[in-house]
VEXDREN-2710 file (C-alpha; in Angstrom, 1 decimal):
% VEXDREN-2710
k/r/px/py/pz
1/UNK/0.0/0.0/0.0
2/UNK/1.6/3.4/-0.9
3/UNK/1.0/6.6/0.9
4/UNK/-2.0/8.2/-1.1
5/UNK/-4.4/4.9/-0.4
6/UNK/-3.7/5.0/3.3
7/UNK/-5.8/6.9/5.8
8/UNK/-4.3/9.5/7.6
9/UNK/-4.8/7.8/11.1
10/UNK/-2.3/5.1/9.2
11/UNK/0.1/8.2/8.8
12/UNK/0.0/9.7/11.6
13/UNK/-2.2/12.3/11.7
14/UNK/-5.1/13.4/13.8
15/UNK/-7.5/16.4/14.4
16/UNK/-6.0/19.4/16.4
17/UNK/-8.6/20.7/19.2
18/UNK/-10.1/24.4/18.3
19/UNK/-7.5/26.0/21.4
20/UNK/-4.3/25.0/19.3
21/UNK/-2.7/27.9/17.4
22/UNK/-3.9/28.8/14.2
23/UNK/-2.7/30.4/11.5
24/UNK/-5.9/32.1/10.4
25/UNK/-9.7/31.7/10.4
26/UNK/-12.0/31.4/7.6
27/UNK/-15.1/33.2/6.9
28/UNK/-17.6/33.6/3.7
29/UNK/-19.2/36.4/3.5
30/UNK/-23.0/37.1/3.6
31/UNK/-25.0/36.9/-0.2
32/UNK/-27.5/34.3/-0.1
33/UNK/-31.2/36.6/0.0
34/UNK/-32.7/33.5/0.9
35/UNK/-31.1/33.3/4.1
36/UNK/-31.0/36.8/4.8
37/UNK/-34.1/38.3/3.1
38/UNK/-34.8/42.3/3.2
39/UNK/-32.8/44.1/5.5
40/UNK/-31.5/41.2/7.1
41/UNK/-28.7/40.5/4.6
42/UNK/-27.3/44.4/5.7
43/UNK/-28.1/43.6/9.7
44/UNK/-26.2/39.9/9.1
45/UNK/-23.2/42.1/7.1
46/UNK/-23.2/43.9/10.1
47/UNK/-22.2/41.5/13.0
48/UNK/-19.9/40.3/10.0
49/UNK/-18.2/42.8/10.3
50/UNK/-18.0/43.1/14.1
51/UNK/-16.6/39.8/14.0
52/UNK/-14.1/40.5/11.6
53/UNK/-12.8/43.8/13.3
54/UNK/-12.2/42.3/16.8
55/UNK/-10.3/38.9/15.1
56/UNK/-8.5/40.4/12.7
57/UNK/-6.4/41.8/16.0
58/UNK/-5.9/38.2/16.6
59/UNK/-5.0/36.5/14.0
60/UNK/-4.9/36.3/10.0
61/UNK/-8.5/36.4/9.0
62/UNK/-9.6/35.0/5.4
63/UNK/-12.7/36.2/3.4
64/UNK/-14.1/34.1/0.8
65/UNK/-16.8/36.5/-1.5
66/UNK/-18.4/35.4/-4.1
67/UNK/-18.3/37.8/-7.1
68/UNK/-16.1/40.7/-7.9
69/UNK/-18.7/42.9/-7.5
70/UNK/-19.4/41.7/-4.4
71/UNK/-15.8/42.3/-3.1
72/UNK/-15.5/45.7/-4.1
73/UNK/-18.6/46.3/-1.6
74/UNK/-16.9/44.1/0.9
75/UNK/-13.8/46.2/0.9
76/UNK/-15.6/49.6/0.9
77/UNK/-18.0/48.5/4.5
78/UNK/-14.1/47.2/5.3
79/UNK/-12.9/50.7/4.6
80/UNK/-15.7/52.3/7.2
81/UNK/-13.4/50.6/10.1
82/UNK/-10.1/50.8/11.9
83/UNK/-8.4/48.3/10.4
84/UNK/-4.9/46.6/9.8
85/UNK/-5.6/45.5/6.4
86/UNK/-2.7/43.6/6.6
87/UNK/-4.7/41.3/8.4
88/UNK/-7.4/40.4/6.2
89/UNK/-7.6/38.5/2.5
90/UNK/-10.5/38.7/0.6
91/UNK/-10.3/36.0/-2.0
92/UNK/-13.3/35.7/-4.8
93/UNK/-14.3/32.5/-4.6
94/UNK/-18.2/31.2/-6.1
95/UNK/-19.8/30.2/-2.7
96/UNK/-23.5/29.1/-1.9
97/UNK/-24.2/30.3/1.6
98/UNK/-22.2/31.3/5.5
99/UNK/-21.4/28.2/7.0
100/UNK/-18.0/27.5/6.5
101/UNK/-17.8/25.4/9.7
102/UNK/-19.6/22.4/7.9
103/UNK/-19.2/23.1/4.5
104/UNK/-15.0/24.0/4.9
105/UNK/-11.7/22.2/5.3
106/UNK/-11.2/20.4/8.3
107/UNK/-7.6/20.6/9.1
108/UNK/-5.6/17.9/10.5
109/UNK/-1.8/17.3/11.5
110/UNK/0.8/15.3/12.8
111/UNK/4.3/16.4/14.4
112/UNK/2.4/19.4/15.2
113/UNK/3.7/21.1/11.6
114/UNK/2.6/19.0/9.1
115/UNK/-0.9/20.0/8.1
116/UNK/-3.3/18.4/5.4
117/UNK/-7.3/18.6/4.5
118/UNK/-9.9/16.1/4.7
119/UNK/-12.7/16.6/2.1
120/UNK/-15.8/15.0/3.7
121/UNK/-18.7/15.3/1.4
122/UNK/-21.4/18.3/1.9
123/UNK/-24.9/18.0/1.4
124/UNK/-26.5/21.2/3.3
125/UNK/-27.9/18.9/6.2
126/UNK/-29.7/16.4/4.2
127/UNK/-30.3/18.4/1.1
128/UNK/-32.5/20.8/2.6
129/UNK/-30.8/23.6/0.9
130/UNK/-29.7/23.6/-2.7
131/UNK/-27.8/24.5/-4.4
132/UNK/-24.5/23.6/-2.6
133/UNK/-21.9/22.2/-5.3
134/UNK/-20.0/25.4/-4.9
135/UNK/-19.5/25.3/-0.8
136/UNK/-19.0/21.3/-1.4
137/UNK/-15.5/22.5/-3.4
138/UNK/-14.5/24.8/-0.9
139/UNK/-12.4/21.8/0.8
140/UNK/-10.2/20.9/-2.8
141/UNK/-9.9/25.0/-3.4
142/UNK/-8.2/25.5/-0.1
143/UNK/-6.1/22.3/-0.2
144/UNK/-4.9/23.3/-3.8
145/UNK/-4.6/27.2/-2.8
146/UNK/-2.5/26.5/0.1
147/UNK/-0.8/23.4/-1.5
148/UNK/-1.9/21.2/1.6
149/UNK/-2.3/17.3/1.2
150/UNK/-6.2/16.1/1.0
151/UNK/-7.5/13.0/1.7
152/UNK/-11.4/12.2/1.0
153/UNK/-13.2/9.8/3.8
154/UNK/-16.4/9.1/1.0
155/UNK/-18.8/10.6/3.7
156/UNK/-21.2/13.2/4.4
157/UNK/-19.7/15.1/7.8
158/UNK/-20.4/18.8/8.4
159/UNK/-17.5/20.5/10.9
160/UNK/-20.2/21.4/13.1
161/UNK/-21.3/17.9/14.1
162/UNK/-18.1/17.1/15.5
163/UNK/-16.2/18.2/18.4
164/UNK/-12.4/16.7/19.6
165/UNK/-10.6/16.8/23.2
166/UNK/-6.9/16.3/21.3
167/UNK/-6.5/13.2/23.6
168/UNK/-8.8/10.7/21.5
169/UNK/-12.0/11.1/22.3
170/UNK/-14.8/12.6/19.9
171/UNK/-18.3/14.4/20.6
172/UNK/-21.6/13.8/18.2
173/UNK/-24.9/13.0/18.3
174/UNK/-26.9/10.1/16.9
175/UNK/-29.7/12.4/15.3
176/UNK/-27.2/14.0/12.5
177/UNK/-24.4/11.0/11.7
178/UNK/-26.9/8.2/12.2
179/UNK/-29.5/10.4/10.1
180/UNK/-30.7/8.6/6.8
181/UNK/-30.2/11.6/5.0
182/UNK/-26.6/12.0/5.0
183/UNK/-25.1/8.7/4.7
184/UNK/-27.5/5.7/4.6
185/UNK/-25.3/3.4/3.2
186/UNK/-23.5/3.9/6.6
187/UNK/-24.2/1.9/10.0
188/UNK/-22.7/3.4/13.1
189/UNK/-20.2/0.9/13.6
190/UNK/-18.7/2.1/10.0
191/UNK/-19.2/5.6/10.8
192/UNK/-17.3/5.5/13.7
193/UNK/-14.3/3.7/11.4
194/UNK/-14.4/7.1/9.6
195/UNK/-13.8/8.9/12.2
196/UNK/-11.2/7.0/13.4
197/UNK/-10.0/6.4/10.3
198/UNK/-10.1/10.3/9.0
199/UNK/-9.3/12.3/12.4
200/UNK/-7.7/10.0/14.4
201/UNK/-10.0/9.9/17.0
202/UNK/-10.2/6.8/19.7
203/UNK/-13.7/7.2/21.3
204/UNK/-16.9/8.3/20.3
205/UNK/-19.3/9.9/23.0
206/UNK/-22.9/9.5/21.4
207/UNK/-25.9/12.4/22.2
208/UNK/-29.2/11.7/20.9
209/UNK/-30.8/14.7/19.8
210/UNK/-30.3/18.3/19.1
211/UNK/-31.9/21.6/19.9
212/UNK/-35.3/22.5/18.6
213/UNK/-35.3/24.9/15.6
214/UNK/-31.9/23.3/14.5
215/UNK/-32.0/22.8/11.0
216/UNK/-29.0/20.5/11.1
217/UNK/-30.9/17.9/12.9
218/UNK/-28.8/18.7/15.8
219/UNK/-25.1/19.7/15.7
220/UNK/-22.8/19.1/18.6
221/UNK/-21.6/23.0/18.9
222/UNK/-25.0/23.5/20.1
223/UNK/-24.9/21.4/22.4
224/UNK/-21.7/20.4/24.2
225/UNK/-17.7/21.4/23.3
226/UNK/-14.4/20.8/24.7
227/UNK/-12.6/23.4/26.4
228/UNK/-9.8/21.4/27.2
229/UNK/-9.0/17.9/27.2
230/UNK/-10.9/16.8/30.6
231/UNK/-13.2/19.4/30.9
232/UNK/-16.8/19.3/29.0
233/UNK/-19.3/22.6/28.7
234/UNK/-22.9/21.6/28.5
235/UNK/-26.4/23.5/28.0
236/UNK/-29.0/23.0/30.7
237/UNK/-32.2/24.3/31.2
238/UNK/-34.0/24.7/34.7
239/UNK/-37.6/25.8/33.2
240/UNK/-39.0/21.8/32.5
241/UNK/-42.2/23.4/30.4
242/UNK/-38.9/24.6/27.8
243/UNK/-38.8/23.1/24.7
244/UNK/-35.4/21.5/25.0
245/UNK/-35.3/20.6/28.5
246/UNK/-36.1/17.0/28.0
247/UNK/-32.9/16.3/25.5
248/UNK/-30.4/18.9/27.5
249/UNK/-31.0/16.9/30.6
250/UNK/-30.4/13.5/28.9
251/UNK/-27.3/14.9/27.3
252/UNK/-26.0/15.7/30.8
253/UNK/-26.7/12.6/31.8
254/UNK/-24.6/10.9/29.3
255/UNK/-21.4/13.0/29.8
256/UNK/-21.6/12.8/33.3
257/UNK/-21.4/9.2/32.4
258/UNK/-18.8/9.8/29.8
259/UNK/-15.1/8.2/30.2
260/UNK/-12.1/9.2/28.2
261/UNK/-9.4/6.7/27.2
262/UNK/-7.6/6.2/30.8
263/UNK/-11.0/5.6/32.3
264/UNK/-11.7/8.6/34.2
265/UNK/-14.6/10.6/34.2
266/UNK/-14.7/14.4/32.4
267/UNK/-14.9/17.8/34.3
268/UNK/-19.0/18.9/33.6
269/UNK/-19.4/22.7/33.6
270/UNK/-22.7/24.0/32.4
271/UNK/-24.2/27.3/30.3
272/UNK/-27.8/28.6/31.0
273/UNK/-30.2/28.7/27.3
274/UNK/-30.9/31.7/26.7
275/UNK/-34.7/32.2/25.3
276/UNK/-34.7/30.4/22.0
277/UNK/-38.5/31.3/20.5
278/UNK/-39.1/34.2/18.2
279/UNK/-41.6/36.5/17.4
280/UNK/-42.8/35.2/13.6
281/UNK/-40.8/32.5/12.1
282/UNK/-37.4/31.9/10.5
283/UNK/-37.1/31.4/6.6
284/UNK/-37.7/27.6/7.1
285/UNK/-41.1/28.4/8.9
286/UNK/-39.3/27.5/12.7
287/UNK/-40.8/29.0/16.0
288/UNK/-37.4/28.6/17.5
289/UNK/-33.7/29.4/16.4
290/UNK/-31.0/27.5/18.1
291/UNK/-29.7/30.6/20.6
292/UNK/-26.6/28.6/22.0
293/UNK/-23.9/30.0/24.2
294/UNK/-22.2/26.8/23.1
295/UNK/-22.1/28.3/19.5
296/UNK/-18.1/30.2/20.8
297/UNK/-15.1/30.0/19.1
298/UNK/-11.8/29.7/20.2
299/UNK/-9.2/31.7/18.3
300/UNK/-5.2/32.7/18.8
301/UNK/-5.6/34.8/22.3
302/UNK/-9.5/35.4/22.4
303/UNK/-12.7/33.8/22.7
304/UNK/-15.6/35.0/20.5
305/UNK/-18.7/34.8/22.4
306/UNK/-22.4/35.0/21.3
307/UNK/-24.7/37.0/23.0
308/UNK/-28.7/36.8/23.3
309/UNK/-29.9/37.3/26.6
310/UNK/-29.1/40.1/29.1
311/UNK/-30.2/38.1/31.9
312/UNK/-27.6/35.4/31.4
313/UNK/-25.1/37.5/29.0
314/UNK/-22.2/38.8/31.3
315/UNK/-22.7/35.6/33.5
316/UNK/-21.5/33.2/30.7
317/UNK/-18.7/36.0/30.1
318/UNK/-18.1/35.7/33.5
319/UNK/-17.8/31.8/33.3
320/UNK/-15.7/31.6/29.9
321/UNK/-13.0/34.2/31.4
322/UNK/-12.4/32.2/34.5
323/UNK/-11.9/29.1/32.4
324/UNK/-9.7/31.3/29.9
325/UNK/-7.6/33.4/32.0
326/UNK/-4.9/34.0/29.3
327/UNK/-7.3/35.0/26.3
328/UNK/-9.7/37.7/25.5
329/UNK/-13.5/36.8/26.5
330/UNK/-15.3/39.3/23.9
331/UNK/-19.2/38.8/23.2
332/UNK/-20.7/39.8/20.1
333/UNK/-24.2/40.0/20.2
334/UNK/-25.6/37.8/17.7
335/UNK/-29.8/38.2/17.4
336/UNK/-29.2/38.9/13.7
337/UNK/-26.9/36.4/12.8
338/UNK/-28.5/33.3/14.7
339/UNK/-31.7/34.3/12.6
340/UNK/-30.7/32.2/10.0
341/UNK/-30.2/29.7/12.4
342/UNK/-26.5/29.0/12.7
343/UNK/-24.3/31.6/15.0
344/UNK/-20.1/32.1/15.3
345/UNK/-19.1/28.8/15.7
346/UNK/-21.1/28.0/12.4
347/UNK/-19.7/30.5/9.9
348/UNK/-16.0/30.4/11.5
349/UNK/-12.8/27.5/10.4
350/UNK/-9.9/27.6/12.1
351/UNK/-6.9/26.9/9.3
352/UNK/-3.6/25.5/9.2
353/UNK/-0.5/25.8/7.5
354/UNK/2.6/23.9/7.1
355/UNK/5.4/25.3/8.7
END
């Protein structure tokens, strides 16, 4: 067996947890009027560019846009802040919708340097969204842009359904992997091989369901994420006439129950849910949107935090600095963004280069 037909567990590589340094993060940025009809396209362009200003002090930040046209808009909201353009690549690139975290690269490396792509296949969450050809290249464009090695598992996956410690031990839940519209061809037992297989992963912790108003079918950065290799953040819910108290207390019962590789239990810390109905409905006709203070993500020096609720707000700030002491806890308020149901974790990838 040569090199190219061997997996990349076979070669040493494995998934790199969200807190490793990266070299920059990757965005796309807003088009798609059917996810942000009216003036919401302008109020999502907003918080885009929120997001961008506070990051881009951080760390490299990478645009894709889809149109020239497009980009020369981009570049003059871009020019309306204080910013080190130095920072910040806009790169015209066709593009189907935000969500970069399940549609994107997802990096892995071994020795810490060597860096390559895995191209799982894209199908907008069961096909509920077409068209998506154009997000399902983004994978191939970045490996071949930044001459990275790829390696294609033959799977649907969406970055947003997984969620690694960096010791071996995966999160997911059963209602999007074992779902019949990604990959029914697929039993668990062969999923899990994938995952093994593809980023080097160990142990598979299996949730059941997701949040209501989650058009993924329930991703896992909703729900429960690593913030470092013992220690699990979960989302309860005290009110038991809410919507997703039933499946947050189950989840919380199954991490609590939850081993890693040496046998020991994880640390359980816990986020409040902020108030996830809205007044109306969202484009797909939901009552709720899945409001997550799970939804963060973990960049070079700073966590980006979404914000919903004044009642529960600062708190979670609160929380997230005392369990980051050395980085940057800044909330952007996200009410616009999480509209079209997906928040910062969703339209964020952390990349990697060789070095």
């Amino acid at each position: 067996m040569n090199e190219t037909e061997k997996v990349p567990v076979q070669l040493g590589y494995s998934m790199p947890p969200e807190w490793t340094r990266h070299d920059a993060t990757l965005l796309i940025w807003p088009h798609n009027r059917e996810t942000w009809p009216g003036e919401r396209l302008h109020l999502v362009e907003e918080v885009y560019l929120k997001i961008i200003e506070t990051l881009h002090r951080y760390e490299l930040v990478h645009v894709l846009i889809n149109s020239d046209s497009q980009k020369k808009d981009v570049e003059q909201k871009l020019r309306t802040r204080e910013l080190d353009t130095g920072q910040i690549t806009l790169d015209v690139q066709p593009v189907n919708d935000v969500w970069v975290r399940d549609c994107g690269p997802i990096f892995i490396n071994k020795n810490t340097s060597q860096f390559a792509v895995t191209n799982w296949g894209y199908n907008a969450w069961g096909g509920k969204y077409p068209p998506f050809d154009a997000d399902n290249r983004i994978p191939s464009y970045i490996s071949k842009t930044f001459n990275l090695d790829i390696f294609d598992p033959g799977m649907i996956l969406e970055g947003g359904s997984v969620e690694v410690n960096g010791e071996g031990v995966l999160l997911t839940t059963e209602s999007v992997l074992l779902n019949p519209n990604r990959n029914p061809e697929l039993n668990k037992k062969e999923i899990e091989q994938k995952l093994y297989d593809y980023l080097g992963v160990k142990k598979v912790i299996w949730l059941t369901e997701g949040l209501a108003g989650d058009d993924t079918d329930g991703h896992i950065d909703d729900l429960a994420r690593f913030i470092n290799d013992y220690t699990i953040v979960t989302a309860v819910c005290d009110d038991p006439d809410d919507v997703n108290y039933p499946v947050l207390q189950e989840n919380l019962e199954i991490l609590s129950a939850a081993r890693n590789l040496q046998g020991n239990s994880f640390n359980i810390e816990t986020l409040p849910m902020p108030s996830t109905r809205i007044q109306g409905t969202t484009v797909d006709g939901s009552e709720y949107v899945p409001a997550s203070y799970l939804n963060f993500y973990i960049a070079n020096g700073i966590v980006l935090l979404p914000f919903y609720d004044e009642q529960y707000d600062e708190t979670v700030r609160r929380k997230f600095q005392n369990w980051f002491p050395d980085r940057d806890i800044i909330g952007i308020h996200c009410h616009d963004l999480v509209w079209g149901q997906g928040s910062i974790h969703c339209i964020t990838q952390q990349m990697y280069f060789n070095r």
